[in-house]
C-alpha positions in Angstrom: -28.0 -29.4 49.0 -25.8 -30.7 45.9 -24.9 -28.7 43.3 -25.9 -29.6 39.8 -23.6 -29.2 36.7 -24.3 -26.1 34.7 -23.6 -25.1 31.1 -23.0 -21.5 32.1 -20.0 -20.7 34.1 -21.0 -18.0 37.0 -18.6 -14.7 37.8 -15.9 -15.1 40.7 -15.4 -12.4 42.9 -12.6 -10.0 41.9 -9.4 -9.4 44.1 -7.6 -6.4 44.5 -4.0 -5.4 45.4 -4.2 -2.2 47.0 -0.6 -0.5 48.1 -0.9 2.5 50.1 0.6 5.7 49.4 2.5 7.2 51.9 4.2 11.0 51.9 7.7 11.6 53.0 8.5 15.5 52.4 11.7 14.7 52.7 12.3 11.8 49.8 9.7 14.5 47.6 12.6 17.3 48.4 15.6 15.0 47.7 13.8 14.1 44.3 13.0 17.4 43.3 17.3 19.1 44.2 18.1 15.8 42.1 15.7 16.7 39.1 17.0 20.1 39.1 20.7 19.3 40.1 20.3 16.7 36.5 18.3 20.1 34.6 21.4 22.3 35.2 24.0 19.8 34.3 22.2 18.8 31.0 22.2 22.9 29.9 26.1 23.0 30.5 26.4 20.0 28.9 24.1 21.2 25.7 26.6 24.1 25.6 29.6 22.5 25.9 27.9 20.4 22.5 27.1 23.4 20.8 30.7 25.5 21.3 32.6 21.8 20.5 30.2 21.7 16.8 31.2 25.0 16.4 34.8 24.1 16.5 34.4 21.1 14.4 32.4 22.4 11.2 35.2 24.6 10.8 37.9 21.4 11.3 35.5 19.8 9.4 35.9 22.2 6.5 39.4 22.0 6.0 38.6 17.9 6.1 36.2 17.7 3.6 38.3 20.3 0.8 41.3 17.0 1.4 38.7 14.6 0.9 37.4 16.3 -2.5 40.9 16.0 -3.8 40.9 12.1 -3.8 36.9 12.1 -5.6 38.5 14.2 -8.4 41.1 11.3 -9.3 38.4 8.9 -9.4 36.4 10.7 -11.5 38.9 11.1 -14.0 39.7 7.5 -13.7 35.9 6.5 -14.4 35.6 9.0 -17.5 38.8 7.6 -19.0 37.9 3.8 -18.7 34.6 4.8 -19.8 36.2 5.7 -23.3 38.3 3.0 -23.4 35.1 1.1 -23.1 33.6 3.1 -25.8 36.7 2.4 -28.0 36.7 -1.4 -27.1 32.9 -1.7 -28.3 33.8 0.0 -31.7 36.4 -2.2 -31.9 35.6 -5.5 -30.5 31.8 -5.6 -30.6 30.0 -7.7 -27.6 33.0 -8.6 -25.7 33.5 -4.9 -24.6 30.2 -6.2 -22.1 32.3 -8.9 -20.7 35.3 -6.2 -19.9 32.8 -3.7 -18.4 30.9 -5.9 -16.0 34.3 -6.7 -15.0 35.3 -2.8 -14.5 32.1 -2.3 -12.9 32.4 -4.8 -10.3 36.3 -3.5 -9.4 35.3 0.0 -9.6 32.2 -0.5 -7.2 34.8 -2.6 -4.8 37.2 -0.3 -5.0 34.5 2.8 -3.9 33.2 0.6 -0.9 36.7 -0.2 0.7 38.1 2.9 0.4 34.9 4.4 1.9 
């Protein structure tokens, strides 16, 4: 018999790949002295974390009181070129802008590579 063409396109059968599942007590026993073997070495590990933070914040304390030393300059700096800037405009008018944008963009370089 020959088959005529067809505007509708008939379903092909499916195939499957089926894998069986096999049970080995011992691999399931090895897996499970690994899993908790891993769980007890992560716990020493999160306490050995937590007693080193410990120890840091209070390094870190002592860091940050040196680091606050440096910011204070720089804050002087800024509040004394800011009057000069003041007195510049009073004095020279518009071309006090063309000195600031120029501070600005040192002063914002100067923050970023010293960090």
């Amino acid at each position: 018999m020959l088959k005529l063409p067809s505007l509708v396109k008939l379903p092909k059968y499916k195939s499957f790949s089926y894998q069986p599942r096999y049970y080995n007590p011992e691999e399931e026993e090895r897996k499970q002295r690994k899993a908790e073997m891993e769980k007890t070495l992560n716990e020493t590990e999160a306490e050995n974390l937590i007693r080193e933070r410990r120890i840091s914040k209070i390094k870190g304390a002592f860091a940050r009181n040196k680091a606050k030393k440096g910011t204070d300059f720089s804050q002087l700096l800024f509040v004394v070129f800011s009057l000069f800037f003041v007195y510049l405009y009073m004095e020279f008018g518009n071309y006090a802008f063309i000195f600031l944008t120029g501070f600005l963009g040192w002063y914002v370089w100067h923050k970023k590579t010293r960090g």
